[in-house]
N, C-alpha and C positions, 0 to 999 in steps of 0.2 A: 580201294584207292580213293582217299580224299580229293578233292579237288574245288576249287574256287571259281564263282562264274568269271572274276577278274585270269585267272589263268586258261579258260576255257578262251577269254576276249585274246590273251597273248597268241597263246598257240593257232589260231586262226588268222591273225595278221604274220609271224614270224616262221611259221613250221612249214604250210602244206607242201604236200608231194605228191600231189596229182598222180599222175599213169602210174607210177612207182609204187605207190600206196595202192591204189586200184588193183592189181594184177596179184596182187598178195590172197585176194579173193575173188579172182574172177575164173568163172569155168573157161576147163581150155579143152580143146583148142577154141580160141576165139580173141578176136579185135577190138578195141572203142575206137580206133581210129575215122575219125570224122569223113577222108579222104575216101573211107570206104562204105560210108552214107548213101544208100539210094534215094538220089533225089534232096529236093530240100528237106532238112531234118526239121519238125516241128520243135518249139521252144516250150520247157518247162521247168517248175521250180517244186521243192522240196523242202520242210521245214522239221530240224531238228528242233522240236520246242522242250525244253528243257529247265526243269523246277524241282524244289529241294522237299526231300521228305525224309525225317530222321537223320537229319544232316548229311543226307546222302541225295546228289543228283540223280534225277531220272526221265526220262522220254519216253511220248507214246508212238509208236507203231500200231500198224492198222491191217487185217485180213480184208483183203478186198473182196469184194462180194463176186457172184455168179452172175450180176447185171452187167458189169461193166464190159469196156470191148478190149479191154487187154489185159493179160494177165493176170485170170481168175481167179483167187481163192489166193495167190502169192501175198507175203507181207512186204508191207510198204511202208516210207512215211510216208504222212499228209502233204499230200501235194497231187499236182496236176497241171496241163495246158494253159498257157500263157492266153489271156483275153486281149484285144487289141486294148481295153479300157484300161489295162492295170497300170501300163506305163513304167513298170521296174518288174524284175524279176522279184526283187522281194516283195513287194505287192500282190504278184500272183501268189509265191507264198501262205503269205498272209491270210489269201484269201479263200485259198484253195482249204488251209487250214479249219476255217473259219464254218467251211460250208461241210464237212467233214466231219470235224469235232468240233464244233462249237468253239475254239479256239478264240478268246479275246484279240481281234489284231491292233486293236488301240493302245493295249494293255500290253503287248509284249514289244519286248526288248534286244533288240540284233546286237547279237552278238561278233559277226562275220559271217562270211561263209566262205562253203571247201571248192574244191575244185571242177569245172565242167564234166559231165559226163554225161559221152553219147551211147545210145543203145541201139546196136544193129536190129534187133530181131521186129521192135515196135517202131523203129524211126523217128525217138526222141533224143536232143537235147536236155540234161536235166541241172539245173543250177539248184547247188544244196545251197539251205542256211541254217545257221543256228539262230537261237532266240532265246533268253530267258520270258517264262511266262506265270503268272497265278497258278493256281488250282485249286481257288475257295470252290468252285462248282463242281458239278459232274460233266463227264463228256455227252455232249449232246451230238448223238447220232445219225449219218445220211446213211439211211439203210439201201437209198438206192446202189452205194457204193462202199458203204463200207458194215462188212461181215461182224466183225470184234474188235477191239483195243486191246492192245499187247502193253502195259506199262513195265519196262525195260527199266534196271538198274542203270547208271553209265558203265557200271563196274564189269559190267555184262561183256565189253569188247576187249578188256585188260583179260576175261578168264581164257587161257590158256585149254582148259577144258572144255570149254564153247564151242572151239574152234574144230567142226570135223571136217571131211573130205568123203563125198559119196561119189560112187559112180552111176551115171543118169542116161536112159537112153533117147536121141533125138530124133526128130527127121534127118538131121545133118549125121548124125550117129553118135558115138557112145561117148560122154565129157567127163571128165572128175569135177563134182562141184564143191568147193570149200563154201563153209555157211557157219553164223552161229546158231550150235541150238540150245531153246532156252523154252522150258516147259511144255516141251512136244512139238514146238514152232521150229518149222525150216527157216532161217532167216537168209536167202540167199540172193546171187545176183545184184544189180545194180542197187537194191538196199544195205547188202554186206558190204558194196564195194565202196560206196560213200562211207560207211561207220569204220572200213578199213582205215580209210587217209583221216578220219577225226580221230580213229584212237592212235595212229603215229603220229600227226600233230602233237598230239596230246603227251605223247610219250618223249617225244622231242622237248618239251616246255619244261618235263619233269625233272629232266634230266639237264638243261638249262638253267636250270633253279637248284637244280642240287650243287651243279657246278659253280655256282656264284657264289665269293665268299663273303 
């Protein structure tokens, strides 16, 4: 599915669907409701960075390493905990990216971003965004935090065949978890559940555009 950074910029401003989009990929039983927060929720941001190869869009995702204090070995995108310095969510972003993969933040380009989303289990806040970005270099690596680089087609969330449903056993007890998979990678949780409401945005703009005579 072709797609243009300028319709990528629409569908971010005209489409999201927040919890509705969410819940399409989120294990259940379970909540994002904020009401149901213990405690103050920490603040965090996440960057869809997103650059063209072969005329075709693509984002990188990230295996988080076995150092970190949450959610080990899970894929993610680049992102992390808001610094009081950062001053905007997309600055955390930026910078989280930055320190992660080597992500130019001078160099890239907001595109919007999707909807809030809080995580019971770690007690984060996470504000997505998108970005166009270069990719003249290589990703330069924090192996403190991050395992591998998973470079994602965008086409990756439109496949239909990506899309499975596992059953997962918890402390809480037993979840169906829907995820995308995509070259042996569990893509799931609050990273599915953001790429959820970007590919119905997305799917909303398509279909907008088709409509338009």
């Amino acid at each position: 599915m072709q797609l243009t950074l300028e319709q990528v910029r629409r569908a971010l401003h005209d489409h999201l669907q927040g919890q509705a989009a969410h819940q399409l990929m989120m294990a259940m039983p379970r909540s994002t409701r904020r009401s149901e927060m213990p405690g103050t929720p920490r603040q965090s941001a996440v960057l869809i960075a997103l650059y063209e190869r072969d005329g075709e869009l693509w984002f990188p995702l990230t295996v988080r390493s076995q150092r970190v204090s949450k959610h080990k070995g899970q894929i993610s995108l680049p992102g992390g905990a808001m610094d009081q310095g950062d001053g905007s969510f997309w600055r955390t972003a930026l910078r989280e990216a930055n320190e992660e993969l080597g992500i130019d933040s001078e160099g890239a380009r907001q595109l919007g971003h999707l909807s809030e989303l809080c995580i019971l289990s770690s007690g984060f806040c996470v504000h997505p965004y998108v970005a166009a970005i270069d990719t003249d270099r290589d990703w330069i690596i924090q192996p403190d935090e991050v395992a591998q680089v998973i470079e994602a087609p965008l086409s990756l969330i439109f496949d239909e065949s990506a899309k499975q449903v596992v059953e997962w056993s918890f402390e809480s007890g037993t979840r169906s978890v829907p995820h995308y998979a995509y070259q042996g990678h569990v893509i799931w949780g609050a990273t599915a559940m953001i790429l959820s409401e970007f590919e119905q945005a997305l799917r909303a703009e398509l279909m907008a555009h088709q409509a338009t005579p």
